[in-house]
C-alpha positions as CSV (number, residue, x, y, z in Angstrom):
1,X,-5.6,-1.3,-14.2
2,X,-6.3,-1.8,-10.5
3,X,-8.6,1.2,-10.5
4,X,-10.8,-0.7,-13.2
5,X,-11.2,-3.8,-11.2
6,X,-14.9,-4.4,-9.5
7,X,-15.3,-3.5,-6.2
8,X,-12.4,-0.7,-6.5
9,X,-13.0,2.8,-6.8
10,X,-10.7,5.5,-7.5
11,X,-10.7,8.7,-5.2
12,X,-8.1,10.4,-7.2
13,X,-5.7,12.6,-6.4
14,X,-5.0,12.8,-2.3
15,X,-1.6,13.7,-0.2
16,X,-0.6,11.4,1.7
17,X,0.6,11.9,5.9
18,X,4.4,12.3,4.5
19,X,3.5,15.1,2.3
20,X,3.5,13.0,-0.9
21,X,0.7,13.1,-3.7
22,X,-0.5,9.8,-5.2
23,X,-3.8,8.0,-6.3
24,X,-6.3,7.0,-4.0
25,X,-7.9,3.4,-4.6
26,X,-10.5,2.5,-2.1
27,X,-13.1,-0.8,-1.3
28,X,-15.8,-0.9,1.0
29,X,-16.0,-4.1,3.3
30,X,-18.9,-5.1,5.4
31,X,-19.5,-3.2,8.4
32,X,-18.4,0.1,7.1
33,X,-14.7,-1.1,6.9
34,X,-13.0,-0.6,3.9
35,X,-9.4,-0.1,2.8
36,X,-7.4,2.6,1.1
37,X,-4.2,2.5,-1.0
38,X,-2.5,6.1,-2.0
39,X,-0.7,4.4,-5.2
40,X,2.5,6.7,-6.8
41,X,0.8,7.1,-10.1
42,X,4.3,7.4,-11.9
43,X,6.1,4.6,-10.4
44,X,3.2,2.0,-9.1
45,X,5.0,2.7,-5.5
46,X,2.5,1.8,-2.9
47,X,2.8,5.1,-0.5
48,X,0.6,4.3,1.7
49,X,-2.3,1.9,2.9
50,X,-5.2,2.7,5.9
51,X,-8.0,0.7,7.3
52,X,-11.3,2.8,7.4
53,X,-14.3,2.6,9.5
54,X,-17.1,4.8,8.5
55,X,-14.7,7.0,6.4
56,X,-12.5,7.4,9.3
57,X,-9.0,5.7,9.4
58,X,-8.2,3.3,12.2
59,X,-5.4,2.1,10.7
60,X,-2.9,4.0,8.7
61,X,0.6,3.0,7.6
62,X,2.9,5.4,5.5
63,X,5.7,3.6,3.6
64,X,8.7,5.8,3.9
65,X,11.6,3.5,1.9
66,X,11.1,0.6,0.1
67,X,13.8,-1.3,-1.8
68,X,14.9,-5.2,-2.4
69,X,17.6,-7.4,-1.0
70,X,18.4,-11.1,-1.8
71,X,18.6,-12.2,1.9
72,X,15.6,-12.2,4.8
73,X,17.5,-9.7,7.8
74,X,19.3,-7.7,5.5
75,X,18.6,-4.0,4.4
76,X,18.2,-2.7,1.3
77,X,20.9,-0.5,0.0
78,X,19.8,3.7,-0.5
């Protein structure tokens, strides 16, 4: 659903910098800055998410663990 949006554009399949394959979605912004999300196409896990300038990353953020807690400071349980 997010690919089919306007200004999104899928860039299909990609690996991201832990090794792990997902779904590229990518926007160009003004300037030649755009952003990137590498999407886990069977869960909806957000993997990982870059800044681009150009086509070349200036940002990039790789999300290794994920979970929920009920309380701001705690960690989520494995």
């Amino acid at each position: 659903m997010l690919a089919e949006q306007d200004g999104i554009a899928s860039k299909g399949q990609v690996t991201d910098v832990l090794g792990r394959t997902g779904v590229a979605l990518e926007t160009p912004g003004a300037d030649g800055v755009g952003h990137r999300l590498v999407i886990d196409e069977g869960t909806a896990e957000l993997l990982q998410y870059e800044v681009t300038q150009n086509g070349q990353p200036l940002l990039r953020v790789a999300l290794a663990q994920t979970g929920w807690t009920d309380r701001l400071g705690e960690r989520p349980e494995k």
